[in-house]
LOGUFI-720180 format. One record per residue (C-alpha): residue number from 1; residue in three letters; x, y, z. Coordinates in Angstrom, 1 decimal. Each point is the difference from the previous one (the first is absolute). Layout:
<sites>
nr NUM	rest ALA	x X	y Y	z Z
...
</sites>
This chain:
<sites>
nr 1	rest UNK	x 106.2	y 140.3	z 103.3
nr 2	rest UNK	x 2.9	y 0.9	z -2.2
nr 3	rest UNK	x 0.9	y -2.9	z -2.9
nr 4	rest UNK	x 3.5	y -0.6	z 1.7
nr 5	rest UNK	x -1.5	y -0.2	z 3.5
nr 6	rest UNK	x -2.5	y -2.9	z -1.5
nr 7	rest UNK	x 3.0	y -1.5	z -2.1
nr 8	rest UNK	x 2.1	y -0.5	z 3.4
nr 9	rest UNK	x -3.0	y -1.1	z 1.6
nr 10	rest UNK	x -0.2	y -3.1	z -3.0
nr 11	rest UNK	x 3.3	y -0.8	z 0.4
nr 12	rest UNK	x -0.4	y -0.9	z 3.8
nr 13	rest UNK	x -3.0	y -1.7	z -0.1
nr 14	rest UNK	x 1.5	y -2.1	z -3.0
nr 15	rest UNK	x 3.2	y -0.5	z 1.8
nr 16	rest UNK	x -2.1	y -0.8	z 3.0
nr 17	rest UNK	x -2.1	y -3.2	z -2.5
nr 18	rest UNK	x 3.4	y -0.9	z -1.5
nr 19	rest UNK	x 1.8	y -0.4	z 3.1
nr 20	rest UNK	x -2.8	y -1.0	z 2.2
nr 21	rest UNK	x -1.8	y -3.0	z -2.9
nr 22	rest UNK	x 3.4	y -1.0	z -1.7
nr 23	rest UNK	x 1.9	y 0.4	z 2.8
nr 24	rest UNK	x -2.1	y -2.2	z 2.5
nr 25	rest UNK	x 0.0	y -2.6	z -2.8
nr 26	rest UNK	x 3.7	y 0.2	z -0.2
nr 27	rest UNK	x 1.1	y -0.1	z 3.3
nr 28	rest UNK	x -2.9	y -1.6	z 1.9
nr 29	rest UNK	x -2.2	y -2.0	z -1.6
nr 30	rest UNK	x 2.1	y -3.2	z 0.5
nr 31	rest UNK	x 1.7	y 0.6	z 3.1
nr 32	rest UNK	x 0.9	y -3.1	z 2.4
nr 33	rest UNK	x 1.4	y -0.3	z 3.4
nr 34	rest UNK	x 3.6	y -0.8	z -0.8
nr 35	rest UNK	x 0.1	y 2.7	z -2.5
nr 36	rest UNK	x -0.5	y -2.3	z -3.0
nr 37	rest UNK	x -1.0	y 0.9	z -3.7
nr 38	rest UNK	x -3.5	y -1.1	z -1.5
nr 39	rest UNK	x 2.3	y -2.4	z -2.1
nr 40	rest UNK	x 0.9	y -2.4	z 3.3
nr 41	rest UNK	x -3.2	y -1.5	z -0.3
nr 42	rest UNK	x 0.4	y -2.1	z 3.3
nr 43	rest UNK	x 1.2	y 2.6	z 2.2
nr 44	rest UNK	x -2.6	y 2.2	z -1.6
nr 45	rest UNK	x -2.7	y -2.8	z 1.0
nr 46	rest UNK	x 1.1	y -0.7	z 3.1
nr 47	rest UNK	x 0.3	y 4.0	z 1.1
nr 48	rest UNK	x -2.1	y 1.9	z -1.6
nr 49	rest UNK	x -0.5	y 3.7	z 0.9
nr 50	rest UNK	x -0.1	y 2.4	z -3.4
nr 51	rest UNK	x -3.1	y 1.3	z -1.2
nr 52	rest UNK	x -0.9	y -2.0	z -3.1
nr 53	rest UNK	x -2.0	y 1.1	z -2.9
nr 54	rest UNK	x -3.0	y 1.5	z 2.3
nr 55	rest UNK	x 2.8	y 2.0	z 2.0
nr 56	rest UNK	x 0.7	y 1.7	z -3.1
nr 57	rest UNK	x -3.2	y 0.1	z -1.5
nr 58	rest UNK	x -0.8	y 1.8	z 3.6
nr 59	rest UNK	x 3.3	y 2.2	z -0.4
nr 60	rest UNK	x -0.6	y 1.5	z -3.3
nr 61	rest UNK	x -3.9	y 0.4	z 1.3
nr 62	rest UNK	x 1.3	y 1.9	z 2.6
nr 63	rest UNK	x 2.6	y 2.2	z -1.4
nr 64	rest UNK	x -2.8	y 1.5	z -1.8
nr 65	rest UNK	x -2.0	y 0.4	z 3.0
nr 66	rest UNK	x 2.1	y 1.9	z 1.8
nr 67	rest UNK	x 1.2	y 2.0	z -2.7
nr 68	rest UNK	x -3.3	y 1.2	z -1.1
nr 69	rest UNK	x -0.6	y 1.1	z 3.7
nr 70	rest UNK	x 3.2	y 2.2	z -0.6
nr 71	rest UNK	x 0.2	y 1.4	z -3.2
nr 72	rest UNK	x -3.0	y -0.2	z -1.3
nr 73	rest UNK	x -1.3	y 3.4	z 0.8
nr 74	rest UNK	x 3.8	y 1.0	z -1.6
nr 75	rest UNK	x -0.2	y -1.8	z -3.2
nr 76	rest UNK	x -2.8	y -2.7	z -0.3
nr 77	rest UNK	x 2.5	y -2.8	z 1.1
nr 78	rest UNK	x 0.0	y -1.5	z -4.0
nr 79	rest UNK	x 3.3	y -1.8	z 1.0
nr 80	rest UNK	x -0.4	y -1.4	z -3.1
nr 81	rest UNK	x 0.1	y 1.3	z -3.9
nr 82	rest UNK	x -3.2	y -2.3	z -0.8
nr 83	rest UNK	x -1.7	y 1.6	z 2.2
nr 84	rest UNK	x 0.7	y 3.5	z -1.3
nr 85	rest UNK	x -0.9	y -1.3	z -3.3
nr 86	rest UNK	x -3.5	y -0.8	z 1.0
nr 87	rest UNK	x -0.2	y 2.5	z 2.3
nr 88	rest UNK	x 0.4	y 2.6	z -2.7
nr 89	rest UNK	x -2.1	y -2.3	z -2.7
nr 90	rest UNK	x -2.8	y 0.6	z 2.6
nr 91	rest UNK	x 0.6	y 3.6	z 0.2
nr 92	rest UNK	x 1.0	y -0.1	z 3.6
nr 93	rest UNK	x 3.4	y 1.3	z -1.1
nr 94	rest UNK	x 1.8	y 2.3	z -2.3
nr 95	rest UNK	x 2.2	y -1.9	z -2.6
nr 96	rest UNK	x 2.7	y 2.9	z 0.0
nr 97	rest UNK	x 0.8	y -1.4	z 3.2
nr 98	rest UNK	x -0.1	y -3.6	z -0.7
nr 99	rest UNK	x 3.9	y -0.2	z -1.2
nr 100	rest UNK	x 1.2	y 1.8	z 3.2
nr 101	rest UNK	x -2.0	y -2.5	z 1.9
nr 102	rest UNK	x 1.4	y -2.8	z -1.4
nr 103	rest UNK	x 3.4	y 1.5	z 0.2
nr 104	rest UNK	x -0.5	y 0.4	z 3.5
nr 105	rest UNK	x -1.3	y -3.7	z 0.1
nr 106	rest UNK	x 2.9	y -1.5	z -2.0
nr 107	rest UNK	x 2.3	y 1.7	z 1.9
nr 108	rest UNK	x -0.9	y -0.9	z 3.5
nr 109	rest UNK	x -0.8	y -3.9	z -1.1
nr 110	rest UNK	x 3.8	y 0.2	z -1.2
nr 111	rest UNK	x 1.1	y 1.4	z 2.8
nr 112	rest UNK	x -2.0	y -2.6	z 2.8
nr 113	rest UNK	x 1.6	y -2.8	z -2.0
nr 114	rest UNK	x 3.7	y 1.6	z 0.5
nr 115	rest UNK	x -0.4	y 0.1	z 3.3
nr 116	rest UNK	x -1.7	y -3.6	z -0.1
nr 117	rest UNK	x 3.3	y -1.5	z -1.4
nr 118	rest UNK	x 2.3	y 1.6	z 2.2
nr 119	rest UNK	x -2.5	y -1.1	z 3.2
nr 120	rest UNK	x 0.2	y -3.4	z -1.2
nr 121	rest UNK	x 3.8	y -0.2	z -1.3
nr 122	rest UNK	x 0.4	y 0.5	z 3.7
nr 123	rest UNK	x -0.4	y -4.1	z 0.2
nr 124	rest UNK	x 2.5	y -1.6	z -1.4
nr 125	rest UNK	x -2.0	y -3.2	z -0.8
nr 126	rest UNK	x -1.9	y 2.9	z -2.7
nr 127	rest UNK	x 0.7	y -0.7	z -3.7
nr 128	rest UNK	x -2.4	y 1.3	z -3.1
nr 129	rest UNK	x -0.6	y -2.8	z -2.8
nr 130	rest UNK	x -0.9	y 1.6	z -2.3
nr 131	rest UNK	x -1.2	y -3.3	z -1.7
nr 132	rest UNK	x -3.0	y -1.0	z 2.7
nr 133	rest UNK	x -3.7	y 1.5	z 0.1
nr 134	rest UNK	x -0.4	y 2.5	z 2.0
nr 135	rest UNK	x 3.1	y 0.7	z 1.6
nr 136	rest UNK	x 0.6	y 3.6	z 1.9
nr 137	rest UNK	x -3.9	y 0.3	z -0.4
nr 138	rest UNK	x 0.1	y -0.1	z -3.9
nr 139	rest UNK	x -3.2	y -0.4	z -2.1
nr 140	rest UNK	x 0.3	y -2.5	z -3.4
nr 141	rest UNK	x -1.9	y -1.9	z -2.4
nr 142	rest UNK	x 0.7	y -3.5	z -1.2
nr 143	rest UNK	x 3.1	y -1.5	z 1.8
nr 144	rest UNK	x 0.3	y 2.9	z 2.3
nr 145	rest UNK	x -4.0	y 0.0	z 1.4
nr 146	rest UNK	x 0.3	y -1.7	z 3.4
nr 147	rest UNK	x -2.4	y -2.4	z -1.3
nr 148	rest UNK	x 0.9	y -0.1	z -3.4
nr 149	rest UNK	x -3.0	y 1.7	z -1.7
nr 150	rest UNK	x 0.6	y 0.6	z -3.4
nr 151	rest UNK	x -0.1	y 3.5	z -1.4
nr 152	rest UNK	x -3.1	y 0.5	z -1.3
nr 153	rest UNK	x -1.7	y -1.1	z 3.8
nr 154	rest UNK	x 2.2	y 2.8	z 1.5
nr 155	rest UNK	x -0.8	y 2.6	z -2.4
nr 156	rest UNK	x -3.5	y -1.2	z 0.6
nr 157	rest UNK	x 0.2	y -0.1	z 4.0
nr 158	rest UNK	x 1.9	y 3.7	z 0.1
nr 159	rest UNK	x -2.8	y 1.4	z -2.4
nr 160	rest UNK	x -3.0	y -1.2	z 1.8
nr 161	rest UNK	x 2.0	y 0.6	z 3.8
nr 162	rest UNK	x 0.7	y 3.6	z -1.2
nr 163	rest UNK	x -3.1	y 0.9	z -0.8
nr 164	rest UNK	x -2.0	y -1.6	z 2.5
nr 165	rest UNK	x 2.5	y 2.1	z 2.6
nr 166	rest UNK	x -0.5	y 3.4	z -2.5
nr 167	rest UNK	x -4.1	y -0.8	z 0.8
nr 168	rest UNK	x 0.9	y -0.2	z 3.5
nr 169	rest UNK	x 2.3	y 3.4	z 0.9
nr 170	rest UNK	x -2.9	y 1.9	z -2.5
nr 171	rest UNK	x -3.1	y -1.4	z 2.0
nr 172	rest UNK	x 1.9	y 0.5	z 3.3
nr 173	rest UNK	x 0.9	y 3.3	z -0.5
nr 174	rest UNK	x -3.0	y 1.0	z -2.1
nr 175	rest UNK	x -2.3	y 3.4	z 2.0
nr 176	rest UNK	x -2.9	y -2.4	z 0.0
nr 177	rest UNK	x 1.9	y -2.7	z 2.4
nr 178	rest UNK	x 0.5	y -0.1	z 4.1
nr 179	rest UNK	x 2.8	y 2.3	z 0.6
nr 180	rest UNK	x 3.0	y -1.0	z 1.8
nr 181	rest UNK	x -0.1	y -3.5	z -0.8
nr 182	rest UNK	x 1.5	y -0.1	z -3.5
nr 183	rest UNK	x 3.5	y -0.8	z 1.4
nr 184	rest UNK	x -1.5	y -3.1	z 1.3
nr 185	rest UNK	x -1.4	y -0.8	z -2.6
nr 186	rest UNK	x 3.1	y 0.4	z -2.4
nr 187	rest UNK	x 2.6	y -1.5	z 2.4
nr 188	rest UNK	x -2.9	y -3.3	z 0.2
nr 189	rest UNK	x -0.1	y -0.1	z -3.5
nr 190	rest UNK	x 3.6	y -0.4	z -0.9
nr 191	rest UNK	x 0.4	y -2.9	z 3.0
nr 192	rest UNK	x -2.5	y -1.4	z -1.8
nr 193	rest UNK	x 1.6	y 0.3	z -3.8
nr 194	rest UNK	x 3.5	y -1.0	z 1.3
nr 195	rest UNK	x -2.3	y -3.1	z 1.9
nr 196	rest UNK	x -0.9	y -1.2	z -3.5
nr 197	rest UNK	x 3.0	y 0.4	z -2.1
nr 198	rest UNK	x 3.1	y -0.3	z 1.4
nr 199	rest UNK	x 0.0	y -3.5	z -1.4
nr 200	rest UNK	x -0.4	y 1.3	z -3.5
nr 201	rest UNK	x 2.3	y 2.8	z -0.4
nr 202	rest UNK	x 1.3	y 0.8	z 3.5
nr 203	rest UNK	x -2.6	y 2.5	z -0.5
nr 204	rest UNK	x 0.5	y 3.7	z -1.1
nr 205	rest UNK	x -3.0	y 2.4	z -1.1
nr 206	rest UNK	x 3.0	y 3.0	z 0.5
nr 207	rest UNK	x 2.1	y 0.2	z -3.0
nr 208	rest UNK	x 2.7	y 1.8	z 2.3
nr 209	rest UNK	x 0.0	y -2.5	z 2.5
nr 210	rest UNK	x 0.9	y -2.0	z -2.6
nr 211	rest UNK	x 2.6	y 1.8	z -1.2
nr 212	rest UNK	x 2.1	y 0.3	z 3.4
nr 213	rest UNK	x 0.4	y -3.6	z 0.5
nr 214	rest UNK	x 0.5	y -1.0	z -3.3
nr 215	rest UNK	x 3.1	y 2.6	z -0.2
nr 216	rest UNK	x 1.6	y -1.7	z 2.8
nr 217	rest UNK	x -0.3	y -3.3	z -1.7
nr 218	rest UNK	x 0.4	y 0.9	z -3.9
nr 219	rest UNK	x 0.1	y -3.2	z -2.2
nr 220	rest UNK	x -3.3	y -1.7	z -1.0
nr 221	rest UNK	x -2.3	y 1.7	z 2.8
nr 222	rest UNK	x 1.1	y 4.0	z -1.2
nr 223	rest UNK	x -0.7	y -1.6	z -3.7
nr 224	rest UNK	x -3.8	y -0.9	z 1.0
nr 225	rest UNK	x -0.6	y 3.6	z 1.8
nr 226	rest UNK	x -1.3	y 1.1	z -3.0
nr 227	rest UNK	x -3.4	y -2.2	z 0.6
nr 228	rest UNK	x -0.5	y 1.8	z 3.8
nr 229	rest UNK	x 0.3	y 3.1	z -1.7
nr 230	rest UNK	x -2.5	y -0.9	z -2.7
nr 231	rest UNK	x -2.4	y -2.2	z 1.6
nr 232	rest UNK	x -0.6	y 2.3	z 3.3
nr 233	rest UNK	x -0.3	y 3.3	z -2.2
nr 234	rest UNK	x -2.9	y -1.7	z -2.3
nr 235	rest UNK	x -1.8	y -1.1	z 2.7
nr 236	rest UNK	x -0.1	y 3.2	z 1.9
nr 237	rest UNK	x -0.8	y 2.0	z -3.3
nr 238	rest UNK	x -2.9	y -2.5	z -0.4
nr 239	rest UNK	x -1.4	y 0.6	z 3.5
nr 240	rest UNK	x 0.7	y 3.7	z -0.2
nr 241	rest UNK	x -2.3	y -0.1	z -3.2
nr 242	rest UNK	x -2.6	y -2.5	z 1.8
nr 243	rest UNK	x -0.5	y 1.9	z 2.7
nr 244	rest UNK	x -0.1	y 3.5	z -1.7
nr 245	rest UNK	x -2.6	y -1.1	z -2.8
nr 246	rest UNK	x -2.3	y -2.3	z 2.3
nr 247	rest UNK	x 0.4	y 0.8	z 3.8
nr 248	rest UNK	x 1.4	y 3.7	z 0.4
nr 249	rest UNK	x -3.3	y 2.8	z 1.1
nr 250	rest UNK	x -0.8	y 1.7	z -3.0
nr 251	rest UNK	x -0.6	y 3.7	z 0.6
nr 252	rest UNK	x -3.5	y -0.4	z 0.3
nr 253	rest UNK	x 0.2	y -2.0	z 3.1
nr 254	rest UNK	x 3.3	y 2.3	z 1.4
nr 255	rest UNK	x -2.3	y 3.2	z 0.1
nr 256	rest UNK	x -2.9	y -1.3	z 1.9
nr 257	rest UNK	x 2.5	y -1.6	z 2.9
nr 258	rest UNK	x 1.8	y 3.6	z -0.2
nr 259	rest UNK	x -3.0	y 1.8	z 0.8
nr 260	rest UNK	x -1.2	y -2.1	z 2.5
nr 261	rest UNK	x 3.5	y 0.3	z 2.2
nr 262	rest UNK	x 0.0	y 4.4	z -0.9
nr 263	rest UNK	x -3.2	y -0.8	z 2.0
</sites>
């Protein structure tokens, strides 16, 4: 498949977790009957119908789901420059196309979290302060983690989440595993990232995803990208390396399995 073809191919999908994650935290994750904002706290109490942190955790999950279904027989469904990082760190990828990738990546995130702002401009109760955690799906350390972890816990909890995810997409996708169920797989394991830290950083693991939101808002939350660039990249770099060094078949075991399927 031609570079371009797989380029297009990242920026849907990435529009597609941008949109479908951020957006469903935006718009629906504290929906009430009356129409009321998360910030009415009675009305939210009394009515409550959004999603909450597990709808979201669920959302992202499934954004990658779906999307590995679709494009990943175009491109590998990276949606996500960590995981082209690690991806080419484990030799799975070429690193000349790593920068196209992420170009691709950055540029549908952006894009998902335009359309994200004029979606929910459409309310006129919507307004983007730029001074709370979290706000319009942004990712923060310190005052601006939902929780208020400090920095070195978030650099800490991106790190280990990245790679743990990196180990995931390289085991499910590895010759050696049951085919067809690596989407699963994936899509499960980012539910269950976005399950354990949304409290900490609003969680990212996806340096553009972090990027998009962070645009829209500017301020504080577009200073602290720089950590959910950094963080997400080690870890997958890390796993890439871990994996290729300890679990990928050495040659010696490829040839054998090759002969046996000839046959």
């Amino acid at each position: 498949m031609p570079l371009i073809k797989r380029c297009i191919a990242e920026f849907i999908g990435t529009f597609w977790l941008v949109f479908g994650g951020c957006g469903s935290a935006v718009l629906a994750v504290a929906f009430t009957a009356d129409g009321a904002k998360l910030a009415d706290v009675a009305n939210a109490a009394r009515f409550p119908l959004g999603i909450g942190l597990v709808g979201v955790s669920f959302a992202f999950g499934l954004t990658v789901l779906t999307m590995a279904y679709a494009i990943g027989h175009i491109s590998g469904c990276h949606l996500n420059p960590a995981v082209s990082f690690g991806l080419a760190t484990a030799k799975r990828f070429p690193w000349s196309e790593v920068l196209p990738y992420m170009g691709a990546q950055v540029i549908g995130a952006i894009v998902a979290a335009i359309v994200i702002r004029i979606i929910a401009g459409g309310n006129p109760t919507f307004a983007i302060d730029a001074t709370k955690a979290g706000v319009f799906a942004t990712n923060g350390y310190g005052d601006f983690s939902p929780g208020g972890f400090s920095l070195l816990a978030c650099l800490v909890a991106e790190l280990v989440l990245s790679f743990v995810f990196l180990m995931i997409i390289l085991g499910a996708t590895d010759r050696r595993a049951p085919a067809g169920f690596a989407p699963l797989a994936i899509g499960f394991g980012l539910t269950l990232v976005h399950l354990i830290s949304i409290p900490v950083t609003n969680t990212s693991v996806n340096p553009a995803r972090s990027l998009g939101p962070a645009l829209m808002v500017g301020g504080t939350p577009l200073a602290q990208v720089w950590l959910f660039w950094v963080a997400p990249i080690i870890g997958a770099v890390l796993a890439g390396l871990c994996y290729y060094n300890v679990f990928e078949e050495s040659r010696a075991e490829r040839i054998p399995a090759e002969t046996a399927d000839i046959r």
